[in-house]
C-alpha positions in Angstrom: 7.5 7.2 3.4 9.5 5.2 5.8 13.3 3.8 5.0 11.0 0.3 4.9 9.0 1.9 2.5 11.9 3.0 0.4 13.9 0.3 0.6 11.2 -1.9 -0.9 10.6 0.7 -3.5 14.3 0.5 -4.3 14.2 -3.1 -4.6 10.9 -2.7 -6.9 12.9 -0.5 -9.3 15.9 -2.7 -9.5 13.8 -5.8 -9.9 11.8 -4.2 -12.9 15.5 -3.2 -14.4 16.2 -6.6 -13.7 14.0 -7.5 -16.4 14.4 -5.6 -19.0 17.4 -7.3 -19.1 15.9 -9.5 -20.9 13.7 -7.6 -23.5 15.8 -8.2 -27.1 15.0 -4.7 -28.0 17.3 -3.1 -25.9 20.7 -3.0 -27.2 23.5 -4.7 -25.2 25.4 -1.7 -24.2 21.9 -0.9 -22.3 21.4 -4.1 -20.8 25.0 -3.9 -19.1 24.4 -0.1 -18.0 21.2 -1.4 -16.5 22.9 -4.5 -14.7 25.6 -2.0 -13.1 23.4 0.4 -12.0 21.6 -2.7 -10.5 23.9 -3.9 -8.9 24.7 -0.3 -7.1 20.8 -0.4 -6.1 21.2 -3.8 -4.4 24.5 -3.1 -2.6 22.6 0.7 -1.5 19.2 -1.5 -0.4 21.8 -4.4 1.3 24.0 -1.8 3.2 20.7 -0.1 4.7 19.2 -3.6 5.7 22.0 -4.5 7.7 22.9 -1.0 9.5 
């Protein structure tokens, strides 16, 4: 697998977070854990992109 490759992988797993954001199941404390931890992905796939 190529950095590509990975990066789109990366961006795959943070989308798919992204949603369950929205699943009423999940309690809230969750849904915020999730939205850090996607926002670390995004700044990891955005800092790779551009260098």
């Amino acid at each position: 697998m190529n950095k590509e490759e990975l990066l789109e992988q990366l961006e795959s797993v943070a989308n798919f977070m992204r949603g369950m954001q929205f699943d009423p199941r999940i309690p809230v404390d969750t849904k915020e854990a999730l939205r850090e931890r996607t926002m670390q992905i995004d700044d990891i796939v955005e800092e790779n992109l551009m260098g």
